[in-house]
C-alpha positions as MATLAB code, in Angstrom:
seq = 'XXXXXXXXXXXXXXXXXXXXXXXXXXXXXXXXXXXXXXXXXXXXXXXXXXXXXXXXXXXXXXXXXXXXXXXXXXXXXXXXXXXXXXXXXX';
ca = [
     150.873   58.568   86.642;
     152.137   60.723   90.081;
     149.754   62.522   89.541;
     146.551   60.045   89.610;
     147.906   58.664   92.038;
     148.054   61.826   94.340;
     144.680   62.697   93.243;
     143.514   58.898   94.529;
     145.340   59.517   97.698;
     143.298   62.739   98.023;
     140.245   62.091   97.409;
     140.669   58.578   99.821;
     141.813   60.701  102.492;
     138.711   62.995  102.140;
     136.217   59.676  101.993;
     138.196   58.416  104.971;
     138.498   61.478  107.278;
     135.648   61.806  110.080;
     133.262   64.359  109.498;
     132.446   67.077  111.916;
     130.145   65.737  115.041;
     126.772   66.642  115.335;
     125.389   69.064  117.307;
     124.472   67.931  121.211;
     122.584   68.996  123.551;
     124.011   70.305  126.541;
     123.981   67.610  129.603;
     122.510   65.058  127.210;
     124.218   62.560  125.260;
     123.535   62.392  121.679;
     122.287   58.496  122.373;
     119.859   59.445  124.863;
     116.605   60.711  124.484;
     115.689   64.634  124.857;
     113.718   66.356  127.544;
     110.646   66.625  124.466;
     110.972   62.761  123.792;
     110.483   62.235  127.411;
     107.495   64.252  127.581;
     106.180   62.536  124.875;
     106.730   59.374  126.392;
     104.911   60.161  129.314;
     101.855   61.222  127.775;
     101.922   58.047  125.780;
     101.706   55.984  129.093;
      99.063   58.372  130.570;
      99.907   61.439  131.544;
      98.036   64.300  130.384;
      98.817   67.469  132.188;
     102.795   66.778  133.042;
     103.551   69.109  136.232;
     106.982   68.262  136.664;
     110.066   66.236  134.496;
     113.324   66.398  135.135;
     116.584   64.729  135.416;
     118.141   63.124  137.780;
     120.201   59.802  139.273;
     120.267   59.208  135.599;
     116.909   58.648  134.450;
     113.904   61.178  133.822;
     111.386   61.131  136.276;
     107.731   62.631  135.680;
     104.779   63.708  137.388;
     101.622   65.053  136.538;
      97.905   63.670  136.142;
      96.218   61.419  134.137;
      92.476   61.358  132.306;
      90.820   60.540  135.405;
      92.586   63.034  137.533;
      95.117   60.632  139.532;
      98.586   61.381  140.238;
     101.134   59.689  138.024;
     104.465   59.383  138.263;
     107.029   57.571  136.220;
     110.609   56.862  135.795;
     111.924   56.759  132.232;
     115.197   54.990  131.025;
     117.285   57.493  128.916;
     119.301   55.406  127.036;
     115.989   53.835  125.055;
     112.943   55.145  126.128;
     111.631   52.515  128.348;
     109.300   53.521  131.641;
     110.912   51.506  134.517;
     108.795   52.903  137.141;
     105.182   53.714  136.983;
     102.483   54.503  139.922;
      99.214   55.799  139.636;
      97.377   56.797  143.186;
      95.035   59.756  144.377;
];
């Protein structure tokens, strides 16, 4: 009887216990999106040659042209995605 229950008690504690975190990337939090996601969410909204993305005062901002040669530049939200800032101009 000690003996099942030690072996319950084991095998709750291993079902229980928190398994090791996954990997992050550094300066990112593993809820926000990743420099590649970014760039992919800027060519989805029109960018086609990105010249510049980076991060900073918490958001990703690109630049770069679209189809029709215009300058584009955007502000992305990196806690879902969104674009919260978008101009287009020559």
């Amino acid at each position: 009887m000690r003996t099942t229950l030690a072996a319950a008690a084991l095998l709750t504690a291993f079902l229980v216990a928190p398994s090791s975190a996954p990997a992050q990337t550094v300066g990112v939090a593993p809820s926000e999106i990743t420099v590649d996601e970014a760039r992919d969410i800027a060519a989805m909204n029109g960018i086609v040659a990105v010249r510049k993305l980076e991060r900073y005062d918490g958001a990703w901002h690109a630049e770069g042209r679209d189809d029709a040669g215009r300058h584009v530049e955007m502000t992305i939200d990196p806690r879902d995605g969104r674009v919260t800032w978008l101009d287009r101009f020559d």
